[in-house]
Each structure stands twice: as structure tokens, then as C-alpha cells.
TITORGU-52715 format. One record per residue (C-alpha): residue number from 0; residue in one letter; x, y, z. Coordinates in Angstrom, 2 decimals. Example, Ala and Ser with C-alpha at 12.3 -4.5 7.8 and 13.67 -1.06 7.14 Angstrom:
{num 0	residuo A	px 12.30	py -4.50	pz 7.80}
{num 1	residuo S	px 13.67	py -1.06	pz 7.14}
END
This chain:
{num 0	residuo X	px 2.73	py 0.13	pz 6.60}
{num 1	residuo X	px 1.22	py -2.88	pz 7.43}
{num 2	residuo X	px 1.30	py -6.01	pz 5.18}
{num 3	residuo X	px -2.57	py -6.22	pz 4.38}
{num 4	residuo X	px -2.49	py -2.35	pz 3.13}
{num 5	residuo X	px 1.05	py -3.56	pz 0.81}
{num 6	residuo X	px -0.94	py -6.52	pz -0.53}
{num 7	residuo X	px -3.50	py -4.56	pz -1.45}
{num 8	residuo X	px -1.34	py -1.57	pz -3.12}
{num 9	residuo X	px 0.49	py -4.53	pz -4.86}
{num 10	residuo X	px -2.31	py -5.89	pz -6.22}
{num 11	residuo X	px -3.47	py -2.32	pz -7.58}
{num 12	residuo X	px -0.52	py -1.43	pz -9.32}
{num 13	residuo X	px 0.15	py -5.22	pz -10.79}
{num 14	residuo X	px -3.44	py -4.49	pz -12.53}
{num 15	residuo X	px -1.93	py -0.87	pz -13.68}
{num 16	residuo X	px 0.58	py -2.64	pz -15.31}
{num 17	residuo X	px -0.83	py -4.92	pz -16.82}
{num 18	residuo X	px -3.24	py -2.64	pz -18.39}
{num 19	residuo X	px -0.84	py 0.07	pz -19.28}
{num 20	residuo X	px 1.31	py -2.90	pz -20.95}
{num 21	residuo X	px -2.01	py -3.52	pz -23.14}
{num 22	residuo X	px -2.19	py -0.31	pz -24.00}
{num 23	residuo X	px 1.64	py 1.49	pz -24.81}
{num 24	residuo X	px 3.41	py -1.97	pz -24.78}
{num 25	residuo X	px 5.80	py -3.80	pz -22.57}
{num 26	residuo X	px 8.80	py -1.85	pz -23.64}
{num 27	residuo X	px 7.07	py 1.69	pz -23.21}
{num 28	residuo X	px 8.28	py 4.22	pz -20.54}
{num 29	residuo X	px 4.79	py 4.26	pz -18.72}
{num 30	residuo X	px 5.12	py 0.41	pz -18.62}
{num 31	residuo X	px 8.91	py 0.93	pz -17.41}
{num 32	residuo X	px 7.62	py 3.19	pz -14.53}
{num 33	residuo X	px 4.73	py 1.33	pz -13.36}
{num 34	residuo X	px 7.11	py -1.51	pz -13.11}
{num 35	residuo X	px 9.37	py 0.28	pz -11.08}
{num 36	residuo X	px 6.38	py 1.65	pz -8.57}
{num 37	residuo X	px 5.60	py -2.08	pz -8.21}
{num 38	residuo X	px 8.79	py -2.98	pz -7.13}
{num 39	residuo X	px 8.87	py -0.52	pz -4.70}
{num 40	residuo X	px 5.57	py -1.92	pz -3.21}
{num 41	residuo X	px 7.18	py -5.31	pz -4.02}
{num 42	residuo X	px 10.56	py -4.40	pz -1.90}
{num 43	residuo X	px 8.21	py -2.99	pz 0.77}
{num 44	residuo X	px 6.39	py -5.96	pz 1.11}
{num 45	residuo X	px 9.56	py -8.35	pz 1.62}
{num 46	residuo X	px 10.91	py -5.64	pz 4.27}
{num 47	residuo X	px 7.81	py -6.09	pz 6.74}
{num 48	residuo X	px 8.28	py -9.97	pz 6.19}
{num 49	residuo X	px 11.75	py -10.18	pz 7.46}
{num 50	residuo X	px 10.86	py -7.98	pz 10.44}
{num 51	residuo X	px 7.85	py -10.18	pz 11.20}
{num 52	residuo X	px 9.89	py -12.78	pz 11.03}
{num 53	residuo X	px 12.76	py -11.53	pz 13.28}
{num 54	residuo X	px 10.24	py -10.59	pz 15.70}
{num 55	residuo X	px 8.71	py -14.24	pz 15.60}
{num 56	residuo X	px 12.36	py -15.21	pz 15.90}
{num 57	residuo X	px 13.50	py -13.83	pz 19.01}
{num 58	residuo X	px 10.05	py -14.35	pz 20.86}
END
């Protein structure tokens, strides 16, 4: 997926937390699992980075 669509998912589910924090608190289990979606995205995100990087690497 490319980085632009990851930022953009990121940023999506950082609000979604944030709000669902507001409203069942930071300990909930809907807080717990939006945090773990985001660092899925978050993970993701820092995979396509090293590859851009490796390909910038061995150009």
C-alpha cells in the first residue's frame, strides 16, 4: 500500500481513538482495540519506509 494511502489511514484511526478514548475511556476494550488497529497501520507505515529506503540505498 503506498505510504500516502497509510498516512492517511493513520491519521483516521488516531482520530478514532482519540474519540473512542473520550467516550469509554483510555483503559476500555474499544480503546484497547483501536489502539491495536493503529499500530498495525503504524507497523505498516515503518515497513514501506525501510523498503524505500533500501531501494534508495542500493540505487
Amino acid at each position: 500500500m503506498p505510504k500516502r494511502n497509510l498516512l492517511i489511514l493513520i491519521e483516521q484511526k488516531r482520530m478514532e481513538l482519540v474519540d473512542t478514548v473520550a467516550k469509554t475511556g483510555l483503559n476500555s476494550a474499544a480503546a484497547m482495540k483501536v489502539s491495536r488497529e493503529l499500530d498495525t497501520l503504524l507497523n505498516a507505515y515503518q515497513r514501506e519506509q525501510g523498503k524505500q529506503q533500501k531501494q534508495s540505498a542500493s540505487r
